[in-house]
N, C-alpha and C positions, 0 to 999 in steps of 0.2 A: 473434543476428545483428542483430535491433534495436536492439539495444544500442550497438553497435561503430557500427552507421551511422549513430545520435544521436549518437556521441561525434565521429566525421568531421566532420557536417554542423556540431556546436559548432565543433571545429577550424579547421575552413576559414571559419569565420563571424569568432573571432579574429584571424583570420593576415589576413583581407580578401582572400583569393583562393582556389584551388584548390590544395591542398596536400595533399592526403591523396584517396583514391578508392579504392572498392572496386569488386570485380563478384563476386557468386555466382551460381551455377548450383545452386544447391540442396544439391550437395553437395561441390563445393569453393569455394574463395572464393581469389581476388588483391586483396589490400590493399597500396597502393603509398604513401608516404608522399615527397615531396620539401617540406625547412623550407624558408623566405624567405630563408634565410642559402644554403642549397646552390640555389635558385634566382639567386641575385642572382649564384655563381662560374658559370651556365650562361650567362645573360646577357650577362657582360660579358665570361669570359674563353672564347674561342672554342675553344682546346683543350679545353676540356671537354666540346664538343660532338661534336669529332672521335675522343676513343680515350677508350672505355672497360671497366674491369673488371670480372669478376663474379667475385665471392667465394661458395663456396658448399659451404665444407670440413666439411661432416656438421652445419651448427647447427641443432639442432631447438628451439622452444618448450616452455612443460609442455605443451602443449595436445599436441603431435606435428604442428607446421607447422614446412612447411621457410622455413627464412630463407634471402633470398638478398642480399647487397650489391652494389650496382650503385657503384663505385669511379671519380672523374675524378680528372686531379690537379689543384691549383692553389695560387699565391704562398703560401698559408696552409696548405698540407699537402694531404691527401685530403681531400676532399667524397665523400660516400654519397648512396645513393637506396638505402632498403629495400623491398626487396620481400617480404611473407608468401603 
């Protein structure tokens, strides 16, 4: 788990803002990841803000975490927000 949250803290150190974030409880964990390109469709285009989907049809990792997509639409197709 130290591992994942140096590799965050690099992340978010590249990007120049907050883009990736975890939380554990010891024995689960949510890692949420939004890139600068799906923040900039949140930004500017305002449906994005208002309807969105979640995708969550059985994807597991190797590890056995569930994946869930967080789906808006916009001019360039879908924009994601992953959630682990």
């Amino acid at each position: 788990m130290s591992k994942l949250k140096s590799i965050i803290r690099d992340y978010n150190e590249n990007c120049g803002s907050t883009c990736a974030a975890i939380e554990d409880d010891g024995n689960d964990f949510l890692l949420a990841i939004c890139t600068p390109l799906m923040k900039k469709v949140h930004k500017y285009l305002k449906s994005s803000s208002e309807v969105m989907f979640i995708h969550s049809s059985g994807m597991y990792d190797r590890h056995n975490c569930r994946v869930f997509l967080l789906l808006s639409e916009s001019v360039a197709g879908v924009c994601h927000l992953e959630l682990l």
